[in-house]
N, C-alpha and C positions, 0 to 999 in steps of 0.2 A: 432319815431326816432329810428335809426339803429346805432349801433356802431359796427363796425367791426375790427378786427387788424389781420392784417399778422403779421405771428410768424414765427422766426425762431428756429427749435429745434438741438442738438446737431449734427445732421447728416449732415445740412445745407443745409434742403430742406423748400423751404417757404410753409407754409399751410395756413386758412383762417379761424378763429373762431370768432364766436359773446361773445362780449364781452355784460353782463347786465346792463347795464348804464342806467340811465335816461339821457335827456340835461342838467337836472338839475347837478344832479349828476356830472357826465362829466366837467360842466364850473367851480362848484366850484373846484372840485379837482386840476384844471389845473389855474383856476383863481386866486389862491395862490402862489405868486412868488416863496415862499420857496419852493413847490413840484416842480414849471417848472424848477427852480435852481439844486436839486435834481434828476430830471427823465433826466435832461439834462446833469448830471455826469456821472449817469449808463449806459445812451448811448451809451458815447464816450469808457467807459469799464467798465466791474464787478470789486464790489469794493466793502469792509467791510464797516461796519457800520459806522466805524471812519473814514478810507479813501474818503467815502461821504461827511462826514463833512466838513474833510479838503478843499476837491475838490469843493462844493462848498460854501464853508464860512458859514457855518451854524454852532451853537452847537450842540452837538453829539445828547439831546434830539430831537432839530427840524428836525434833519435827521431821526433819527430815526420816531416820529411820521408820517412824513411823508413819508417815505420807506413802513411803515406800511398801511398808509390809501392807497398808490398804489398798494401794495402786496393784500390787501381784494380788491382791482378793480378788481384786477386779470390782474396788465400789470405790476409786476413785481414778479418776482421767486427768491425760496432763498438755495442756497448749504451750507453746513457744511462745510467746507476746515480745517484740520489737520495741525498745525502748525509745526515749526522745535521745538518747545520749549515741545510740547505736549499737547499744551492746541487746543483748536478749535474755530472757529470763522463761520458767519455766512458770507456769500459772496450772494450781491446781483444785480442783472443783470433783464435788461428787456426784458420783455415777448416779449411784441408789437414792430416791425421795422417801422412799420407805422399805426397809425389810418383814419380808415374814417369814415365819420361822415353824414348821408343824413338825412336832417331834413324837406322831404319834398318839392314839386312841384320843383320836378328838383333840388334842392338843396342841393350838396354835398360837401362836405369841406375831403382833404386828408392831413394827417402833416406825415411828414417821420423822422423817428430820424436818426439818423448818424450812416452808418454801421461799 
């Protein structure tokens, strides 16, 4: 099996990188409502740690663990952003615009997140 994700990087030109997934790998991380809850936040915009939670009704730890286990996928990235107050915070925003998924004899599955 192949996993692939179109990324968009700051210049906003799409590229094409493989992502190391097993299927295994891949269903649990996604077959856990709280990360599709989660990846489906950071989607719609970059968002702190806490604004995840909020955004999607989780507590701050299950976003956060789960921010995390996507961040070590390698489909989501994280900024430092400077605050007005001076303190700093982590902003996190996803890698992947889309996945695709061929898992063999013709068989391929594409999920698009929301630009």
């Amino acid at each position: 099996m192949s996993v692939t994700s179109t990324q968009k990087p700051k210049q906003q030109h799409e590229w094409t990188a493989d992502v190391d997934l097993s299927a295994t790998e891949l269903f649990e991380l996604f077959g856990d409502e709280y990360t599709r809850r989660v990846y489906s936040t950071i989607t719609e915009q970059p968002r702190s740690g806490r604004g995840v939670a909020e955004a999607a009704n989780v507590s701050r730890a299950t976003a956060y663990r789960r921010l995390n286990d996507l961040r070590e996928a390698g489909l989501v990235r994280t900024e430092m952003m400077l605050c007005d107050d001076g303190h700093h915070k982590e902003r996190f925003e996803t890698v992947a615009t889309s996945l695709s998924i061929s898992l063999g004899d013709g068989i391929e599955v594409t999920v698009d997140a929301a630009d």
